[in-house]
C-alpha positions in Angstrom: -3.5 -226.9 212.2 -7.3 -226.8 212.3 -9.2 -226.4 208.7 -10.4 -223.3 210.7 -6.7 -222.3 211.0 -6.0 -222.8 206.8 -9.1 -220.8 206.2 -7.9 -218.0 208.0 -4.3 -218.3 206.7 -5.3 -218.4 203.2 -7.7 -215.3 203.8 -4.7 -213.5 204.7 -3.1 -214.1 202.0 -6.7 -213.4 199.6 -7.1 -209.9 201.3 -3.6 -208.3 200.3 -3.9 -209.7 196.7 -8.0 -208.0 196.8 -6.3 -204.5 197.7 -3.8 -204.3 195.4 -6.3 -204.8 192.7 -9.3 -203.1 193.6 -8.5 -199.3 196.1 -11.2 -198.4 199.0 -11.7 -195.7 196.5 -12.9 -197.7 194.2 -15.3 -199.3 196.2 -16.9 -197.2 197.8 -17.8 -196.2 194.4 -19.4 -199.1 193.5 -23.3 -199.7 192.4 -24.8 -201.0 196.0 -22.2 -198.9 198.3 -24.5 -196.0 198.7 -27.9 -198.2 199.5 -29.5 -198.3 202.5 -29.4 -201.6 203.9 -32.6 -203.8 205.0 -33.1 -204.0 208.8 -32.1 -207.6 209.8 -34.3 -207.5 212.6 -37.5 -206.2 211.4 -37.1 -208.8 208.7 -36.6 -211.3 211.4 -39.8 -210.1 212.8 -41.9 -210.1 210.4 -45.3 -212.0 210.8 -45.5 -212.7 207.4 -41.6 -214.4 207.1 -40.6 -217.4 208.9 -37.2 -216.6 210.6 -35.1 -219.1 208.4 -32.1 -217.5 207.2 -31.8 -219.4 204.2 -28.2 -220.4 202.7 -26.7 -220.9 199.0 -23.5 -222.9 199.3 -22.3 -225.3 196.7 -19.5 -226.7 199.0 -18.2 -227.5 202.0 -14.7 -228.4 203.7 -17.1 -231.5 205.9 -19.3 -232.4 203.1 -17.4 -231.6 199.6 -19.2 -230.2 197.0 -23.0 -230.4 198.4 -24.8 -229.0 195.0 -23.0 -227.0 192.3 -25.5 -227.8 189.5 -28.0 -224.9 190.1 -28.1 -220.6 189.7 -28.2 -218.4 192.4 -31.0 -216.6 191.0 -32.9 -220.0 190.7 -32.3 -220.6 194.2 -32.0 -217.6 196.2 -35.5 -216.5 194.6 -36.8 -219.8 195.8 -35.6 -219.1 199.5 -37.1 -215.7 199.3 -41.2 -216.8 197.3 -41.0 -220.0 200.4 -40.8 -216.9 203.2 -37.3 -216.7 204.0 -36.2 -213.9 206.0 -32.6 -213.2 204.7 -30.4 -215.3 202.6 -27.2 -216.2 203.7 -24.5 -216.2 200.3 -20.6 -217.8 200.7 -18.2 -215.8 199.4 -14.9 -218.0 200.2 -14.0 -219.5 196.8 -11.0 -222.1 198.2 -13.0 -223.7 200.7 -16.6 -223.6 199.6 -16.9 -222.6 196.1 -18.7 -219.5 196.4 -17.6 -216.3 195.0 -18.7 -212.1 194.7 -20.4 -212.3 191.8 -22.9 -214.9 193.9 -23.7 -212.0 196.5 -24.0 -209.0 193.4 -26.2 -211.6 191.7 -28.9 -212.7 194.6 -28.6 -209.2 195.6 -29.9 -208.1 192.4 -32.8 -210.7 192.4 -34.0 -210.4 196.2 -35.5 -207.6 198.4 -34.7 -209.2 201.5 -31.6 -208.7 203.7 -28.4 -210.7 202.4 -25.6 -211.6 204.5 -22.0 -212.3 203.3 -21.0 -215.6 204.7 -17.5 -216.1 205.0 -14.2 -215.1 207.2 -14.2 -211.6 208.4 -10.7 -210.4 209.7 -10.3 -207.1 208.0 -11.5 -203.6 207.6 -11.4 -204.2 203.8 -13.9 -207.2 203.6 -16.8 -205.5 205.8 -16.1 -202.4 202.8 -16.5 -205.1 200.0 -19.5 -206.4 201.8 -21.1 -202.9 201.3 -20.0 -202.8 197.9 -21.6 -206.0 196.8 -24.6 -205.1 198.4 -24.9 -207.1 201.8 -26.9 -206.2 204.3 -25.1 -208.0 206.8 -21.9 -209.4 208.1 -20.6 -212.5 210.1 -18.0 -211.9 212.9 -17.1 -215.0 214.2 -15.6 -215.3 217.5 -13.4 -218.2 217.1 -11.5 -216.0 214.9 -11.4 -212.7 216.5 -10.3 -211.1 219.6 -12.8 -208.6 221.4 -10.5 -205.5 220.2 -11.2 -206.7 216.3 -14.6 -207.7 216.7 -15.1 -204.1 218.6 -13.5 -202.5 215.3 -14.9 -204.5 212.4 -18.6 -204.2 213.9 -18.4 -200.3 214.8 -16.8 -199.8 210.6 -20.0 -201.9 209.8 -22.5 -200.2 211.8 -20.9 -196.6 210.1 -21.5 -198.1 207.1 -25.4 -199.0 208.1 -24.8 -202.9 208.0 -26.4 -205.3 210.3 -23.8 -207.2 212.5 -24.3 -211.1 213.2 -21.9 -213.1 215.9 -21.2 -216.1 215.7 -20.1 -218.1 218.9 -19.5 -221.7 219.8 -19.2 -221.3 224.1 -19.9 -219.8 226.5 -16.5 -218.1 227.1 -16.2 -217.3 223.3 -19.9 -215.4 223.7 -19.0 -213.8 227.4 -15.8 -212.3 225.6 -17.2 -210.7 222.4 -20.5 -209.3 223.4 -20.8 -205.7 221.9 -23.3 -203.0 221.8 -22.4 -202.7 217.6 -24.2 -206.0 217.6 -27.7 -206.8 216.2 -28.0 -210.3 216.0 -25.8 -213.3 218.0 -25.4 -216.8 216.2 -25.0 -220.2 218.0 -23.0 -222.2 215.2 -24.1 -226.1 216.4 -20.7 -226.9 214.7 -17.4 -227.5 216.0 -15.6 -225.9 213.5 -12.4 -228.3 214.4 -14.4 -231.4 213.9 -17.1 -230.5 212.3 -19.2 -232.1 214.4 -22.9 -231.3 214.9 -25.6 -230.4 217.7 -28.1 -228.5 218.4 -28.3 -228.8 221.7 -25.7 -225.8 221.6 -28.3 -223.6 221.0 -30.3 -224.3 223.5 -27.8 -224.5 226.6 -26.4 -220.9 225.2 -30.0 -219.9 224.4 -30.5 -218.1 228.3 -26.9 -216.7 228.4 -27.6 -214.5 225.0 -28.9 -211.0 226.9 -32.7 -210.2 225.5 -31.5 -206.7 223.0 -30.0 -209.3 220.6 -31.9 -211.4 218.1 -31.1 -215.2 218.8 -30.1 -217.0 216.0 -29.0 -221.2 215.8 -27.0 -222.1 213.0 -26.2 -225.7 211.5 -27.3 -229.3 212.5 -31.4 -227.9 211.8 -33.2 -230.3 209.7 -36.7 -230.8 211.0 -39.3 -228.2 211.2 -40.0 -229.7 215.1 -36.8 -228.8 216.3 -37.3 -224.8 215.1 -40.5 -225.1 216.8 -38.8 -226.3 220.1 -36.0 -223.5 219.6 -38.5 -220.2 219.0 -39.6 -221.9 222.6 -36.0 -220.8 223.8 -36.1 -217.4 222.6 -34.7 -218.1 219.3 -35.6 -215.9 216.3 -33.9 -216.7 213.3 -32.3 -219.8 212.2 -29.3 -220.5 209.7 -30.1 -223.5 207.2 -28.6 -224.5 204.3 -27.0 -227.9 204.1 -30.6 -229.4 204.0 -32.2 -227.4 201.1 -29.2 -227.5 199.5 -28.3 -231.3 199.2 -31.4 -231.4 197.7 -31.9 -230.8 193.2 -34.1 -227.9 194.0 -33.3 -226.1 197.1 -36.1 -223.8 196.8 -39.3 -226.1 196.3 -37.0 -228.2 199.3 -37.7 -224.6 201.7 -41.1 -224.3 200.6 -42.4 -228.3 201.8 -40.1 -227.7 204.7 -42.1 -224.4 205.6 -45.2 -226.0 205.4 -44.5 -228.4 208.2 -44.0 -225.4 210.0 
């Protein structure tokens, strides 16, 4: 059994314990579930951002605990002042550390568009995304079959949130494209290994068709190589392992932007 295989299984187990304590009823009444989300894409866009999607996460299965000394506030705000153009917030407590309370609080400190990182495989978690005020969610195609990723991105779409893919291949991105998308992710790790390249993203980069935004994800550490990937077509780009090994994460984004 993969560590992608025991994530899953646990989140099974996590999503009927989540409904019988909180109802759909309950929230869809919550604070953020009426908001209109930001537009992942015009953000993306936007002259004045720089396409880095900009990630809090205190641990990983690979790496352990990476940095669990420091506030989402402190950090998300940091991601957002250096020009980032979403913030990406884990939300899988077992594997990574993060937890709801991290979304509701960077949600409450940023104006740009959030997404909830973790392991989509239920209509429930795309409503508690809405309800702790995402803007977007990750489908990942290692995970899903074209039927679920069909019905989790249409629910998300009803509910006005921005959709992000995530494939690995070729076959996995061949199988799962849908028009519900907005964005599709090249993740430059194996998520059996855990091993890391970039070079994903750029032998995927002429398969992804043109109405998508193009983002790489993982294994991006120096400004040069998202210079050498906007030359591919892509448009946003997943980092968070590399501000956030560092004491400040934030002031880590801002020199790393200015190599830009």
């Amino acid at each position: 059994m993969t560590i992608l295989d025991k994530i899953v299984e646990n989140k099974r187990k996590e999503i009927i314990a989540a409904k019988s304590l909180i109802s759909v009823a309950e929230l869809e009444q919550s604070e953020f579930f009426g908001r209109e989300c930001y537009s992942f894409r015009d953000s993306l866009l936007h002259p004045d951002r720089t396409g880095i999607i900009a990630e809090f996460k205190r641990k990983s299965p690979s790496k352990g605990v990476i940095n669990d000394d420091v506030s989402v506030k402190e950090v998300t705000t940091g991601y957002a002042a250096s020009g980032a153009s979403a913030l990406s917030v884990l939300t899988d407590t077992v594997f990574f550390m993060g937890h709801k309370a991290d979304l509701i609080e960077a949600r409450n400190n940023n104006a740009i568009p959030i997404l909830r990182k973790d392991f989509m495989i239920d209509e429930y978690q795309v409503l508690e995304a809405k309800a702790w005020g995402a803007d977007i969610i990750l489908l990942i195609a290692a995970i899903l079959t074209p039927d679920e990723i069909n019905q989790l991105a249409t629910q998300a779409k009803s509910l006005g949130l921005n959709v992000l893919l995530e494939v690995h291949n070729l076959e996995e991105l061949e199988r799962s494209i849908n028009p519900n998308l907005d964005a599709i992710g090249v993740n430059n790790r194996n998520l059996a290994d855990f091993t890391v390249s970039v070079e994903k993203s750029f032998e995927l980069a002429e398969h992804i068709p043109d109405e998508f935004m193009k983002i790489s994800e993982s294994a991006i550490s120096n400004p040069k190589v998202i210079r050498e990937l906007k030359g591919a077509g892509f448009n946003g780009f997943l980092i968070g392992e590399n501000f956030m090994k560092q004491a400040d994460p934030g002031l880590a984004m801002q020199a790393f932007v200015k190599e830009l």
